[in-house]
C-alpha atoms as one frame of an Amber mdcrd trajectory, in Angstrom:
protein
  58.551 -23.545 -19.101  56.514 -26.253 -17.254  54.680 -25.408 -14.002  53.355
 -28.305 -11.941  49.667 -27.893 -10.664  48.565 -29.621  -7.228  46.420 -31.741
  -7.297  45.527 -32.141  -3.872  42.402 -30.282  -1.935  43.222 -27.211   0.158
  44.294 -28.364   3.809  42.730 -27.011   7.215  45.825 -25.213   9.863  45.079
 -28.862  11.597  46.348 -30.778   8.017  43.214 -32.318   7.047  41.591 -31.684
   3.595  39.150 -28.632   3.488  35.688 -29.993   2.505  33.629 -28.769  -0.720
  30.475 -27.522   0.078  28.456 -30.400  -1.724  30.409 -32.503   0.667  28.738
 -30.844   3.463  25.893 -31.006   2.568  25.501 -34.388   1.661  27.302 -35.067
   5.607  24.378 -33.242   6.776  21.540 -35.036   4.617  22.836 -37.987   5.781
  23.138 -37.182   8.976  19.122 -36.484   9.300  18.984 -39.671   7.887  21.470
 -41.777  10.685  21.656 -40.129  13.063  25.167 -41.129  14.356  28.286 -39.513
  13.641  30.431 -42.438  12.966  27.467 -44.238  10.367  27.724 -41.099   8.724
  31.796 -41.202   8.680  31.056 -44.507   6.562  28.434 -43.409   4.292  30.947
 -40.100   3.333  34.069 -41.478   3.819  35.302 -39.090   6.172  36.233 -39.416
  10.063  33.406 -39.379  12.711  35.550 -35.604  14.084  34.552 -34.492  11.117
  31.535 -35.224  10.789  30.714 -33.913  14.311  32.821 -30.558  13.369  30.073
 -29.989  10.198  26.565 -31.308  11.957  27.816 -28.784  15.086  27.828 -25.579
  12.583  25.447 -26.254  10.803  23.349 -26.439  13.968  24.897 -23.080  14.994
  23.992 -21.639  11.865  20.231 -22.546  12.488  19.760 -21.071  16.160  21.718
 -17.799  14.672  18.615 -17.862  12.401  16.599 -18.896  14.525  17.796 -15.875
  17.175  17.259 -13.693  14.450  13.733 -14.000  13.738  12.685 -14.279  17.572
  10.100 -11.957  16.668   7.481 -13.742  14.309   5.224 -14.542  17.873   4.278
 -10.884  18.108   4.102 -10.232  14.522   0.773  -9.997  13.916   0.516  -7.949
  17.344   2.659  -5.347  15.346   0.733  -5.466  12.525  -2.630  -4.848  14.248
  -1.160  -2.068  15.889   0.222  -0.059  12.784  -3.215  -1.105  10.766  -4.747
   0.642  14.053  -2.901   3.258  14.343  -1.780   4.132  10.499   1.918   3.824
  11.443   1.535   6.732  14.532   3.267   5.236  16.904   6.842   3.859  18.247
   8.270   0.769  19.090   9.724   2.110  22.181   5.668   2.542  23.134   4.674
  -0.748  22.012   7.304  -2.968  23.193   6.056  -3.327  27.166   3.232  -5.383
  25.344   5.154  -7.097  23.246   7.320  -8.127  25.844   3.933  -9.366  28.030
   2.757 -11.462  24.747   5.888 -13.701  24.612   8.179 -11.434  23.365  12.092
 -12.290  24.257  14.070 -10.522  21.958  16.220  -7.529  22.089  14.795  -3.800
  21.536  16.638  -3.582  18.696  15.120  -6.367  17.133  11.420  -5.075  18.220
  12.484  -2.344  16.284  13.496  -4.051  12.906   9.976  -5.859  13.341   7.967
  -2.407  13.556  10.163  -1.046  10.442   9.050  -3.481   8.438   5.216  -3.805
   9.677   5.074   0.212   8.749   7.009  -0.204   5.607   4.640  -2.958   4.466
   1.672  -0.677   5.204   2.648   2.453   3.462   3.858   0.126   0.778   0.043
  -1.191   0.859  -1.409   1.976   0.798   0.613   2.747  -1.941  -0.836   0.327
  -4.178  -3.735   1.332  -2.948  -4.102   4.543  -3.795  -2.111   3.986  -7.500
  -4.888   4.302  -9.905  -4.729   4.324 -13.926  -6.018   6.584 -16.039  -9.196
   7.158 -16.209 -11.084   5.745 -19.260 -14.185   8.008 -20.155 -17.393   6.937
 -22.329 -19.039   9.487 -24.021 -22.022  11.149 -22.531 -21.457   9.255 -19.127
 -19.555  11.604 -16.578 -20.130  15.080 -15.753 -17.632  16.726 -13.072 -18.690
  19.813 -11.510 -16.581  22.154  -8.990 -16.823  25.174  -7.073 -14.426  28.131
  -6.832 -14.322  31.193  -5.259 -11.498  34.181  -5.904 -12.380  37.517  -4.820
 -15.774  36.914  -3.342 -17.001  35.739  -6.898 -17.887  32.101  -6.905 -17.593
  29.962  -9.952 -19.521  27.025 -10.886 -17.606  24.715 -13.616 -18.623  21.496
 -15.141 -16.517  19.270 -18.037 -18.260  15.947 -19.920 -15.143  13.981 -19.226
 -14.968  12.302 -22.643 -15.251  15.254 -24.771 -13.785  18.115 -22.524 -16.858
  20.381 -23.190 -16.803  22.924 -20.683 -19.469  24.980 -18.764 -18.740  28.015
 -17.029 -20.874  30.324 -14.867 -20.528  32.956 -12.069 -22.566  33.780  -8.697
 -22.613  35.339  -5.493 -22.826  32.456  -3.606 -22.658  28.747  -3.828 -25.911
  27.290  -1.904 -28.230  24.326  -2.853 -30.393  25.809  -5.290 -28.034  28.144
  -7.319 -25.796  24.566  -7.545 -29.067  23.039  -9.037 -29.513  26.401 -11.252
 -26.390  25.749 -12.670 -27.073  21.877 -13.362 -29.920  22.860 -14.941 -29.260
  25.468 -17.462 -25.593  23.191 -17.947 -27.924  20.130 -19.417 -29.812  22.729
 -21.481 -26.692  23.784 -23.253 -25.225  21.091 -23.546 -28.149  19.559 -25.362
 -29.027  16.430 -22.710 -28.310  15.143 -19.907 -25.125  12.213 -18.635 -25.680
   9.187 -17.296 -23.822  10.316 -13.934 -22.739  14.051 -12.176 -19.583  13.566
 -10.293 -19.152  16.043  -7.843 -16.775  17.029  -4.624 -18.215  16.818  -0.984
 -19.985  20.124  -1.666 -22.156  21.097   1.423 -24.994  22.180  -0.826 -25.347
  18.521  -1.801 -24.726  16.461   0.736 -26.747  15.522   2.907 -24.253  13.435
   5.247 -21.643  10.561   4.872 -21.916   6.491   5.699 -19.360   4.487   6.089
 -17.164   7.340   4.147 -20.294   7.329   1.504 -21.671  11.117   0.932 -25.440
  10.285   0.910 -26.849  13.367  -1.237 -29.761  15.867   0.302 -33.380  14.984
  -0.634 -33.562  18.487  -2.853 -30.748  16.515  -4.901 -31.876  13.485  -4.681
 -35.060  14.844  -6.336 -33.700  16.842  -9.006 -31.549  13.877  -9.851 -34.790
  12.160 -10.156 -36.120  14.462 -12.323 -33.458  14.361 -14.871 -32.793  11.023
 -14.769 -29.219  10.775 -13.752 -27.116   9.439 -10.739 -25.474  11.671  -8.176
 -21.970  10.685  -7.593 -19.089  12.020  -5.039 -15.690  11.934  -5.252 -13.737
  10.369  -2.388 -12.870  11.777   0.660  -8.971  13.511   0.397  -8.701  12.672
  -3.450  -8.112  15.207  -5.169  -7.121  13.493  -8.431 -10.253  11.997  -8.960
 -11.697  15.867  -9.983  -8.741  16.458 -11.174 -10.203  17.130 -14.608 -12.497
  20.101 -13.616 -10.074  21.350 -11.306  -7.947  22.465 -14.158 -11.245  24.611
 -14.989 -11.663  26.115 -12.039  -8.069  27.055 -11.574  -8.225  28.864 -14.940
 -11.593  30.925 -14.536 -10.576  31.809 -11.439  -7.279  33.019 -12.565  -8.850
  34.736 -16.286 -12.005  35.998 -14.380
């Protein structure tokens, strides 16, 4: 059994012959290059109603875009204000100022524009705050750590490369006991790292620049004297002592 295929092009409810999307677009190319409806009719070989039917939504097309995106002028106005702010506020807040910068839109699209400002941030913080693992050389990092369970403080310190351990108990946790412990720690372990990593202890620090703990003279000295450098961890980081605070958590819990 034969079955005979059309050949023709789909028709429009008017009759005339739908137009392929390459057709289009070439009626539009060419009509940024003419200019009139009926030179493009010629170039395409197509009627000038046509050609006026595409060019018309296409244009449509573009302002729907266009209407769309009516918020890029206050853009950077958003993204001052979540930067400023860390994300703690609401569009509902913000948009009176918006609206006195240029702003035309709808609420609902101020609102889109403020989703994505904060998702961008987090999303930047994110990567921020990603780290790798750390990569130790041997004989350069030693972390140290307070605890405290019971009213028994507990002074730990690893060498980060080889896991050596130091552990060592007291009744409290000022400036010189902390140093006490440093000390008799480099005598056991036999010498002395290139760097002491250590939380925001109060004993040691003698304040903070631009989110920098600058250490206290008596620390500064003794680092001096044994010929390291003081380090501090940063500020709400917890995984960067991560490493001693697996000690601490264990003497405090085998104590």
């Amino acid at each position: 059994m034969t079955v005979a295929v059309s050949s023709q092009s789909p028709n429009t409810a008017q009759g005339a012959p739908l137009l392929s999307a390459r057709k289009q677009l070439d009626i539009v190319t060419a009509y940024r290059e003419v200019g009139t409806y009926r030179g493009v009719a010629e170039i395409c070989g197509v009627t000038h109603k046509t050609v006026k039917r595409v060019i018309e939504r296409d244009q449509a097309a573009a302002e729907r875009v266009a209407r769309r995106r009516n918020y890029e002028s206050v853009r950077a106005l958003v993204a001052a204000k979540v930067e400023a702010t860390r994300g703690k506020f609401s569009a509902k807040r913000l948009l009176p100022e918006a609206v006195a910068s240029g702003y035309e839109g709808s609420a609902r699209n101020f609102r889109r524009l403020v989703a994505q400002e904060k998702t961008r941030y987090r999303r930047g913080l994110a990567l921020a705050s990603s780290r790798r693992p750390a990569v130790w050389s041997p004989g350069e990092h030693l972390v140290i750590d307070w605890g405290v369970q019971d009213g028994l403080h507990v002074f730990c310190a690893v060498l980060a490369r080889s896991r050596v351990r130091f552990v060592r108990f007291a009744d409290n946790e000022r400036a010189e006991t902390t140093l006490a412990m440093l000390a008799e720690c480099f005598q056991i372990l036999g010498g002395v790292p290139k760097v002491v990593l250590a939380d925001r202890m109060g004993c040691l620090k003698g304040g903070v620049v631009a989110d920098v703990v600058v250490p206290t003279p008596d620390y500064v000295r003794f680092a001096t004297h044994y010929r390291f450098r003081p380090d501090f961890c940063h500020a709400r980081d917890p995984e960067s002592k991560g490493i001693v605070e697996n000690l601490v958590g264990y003497a405090k819990r085998d104590h």
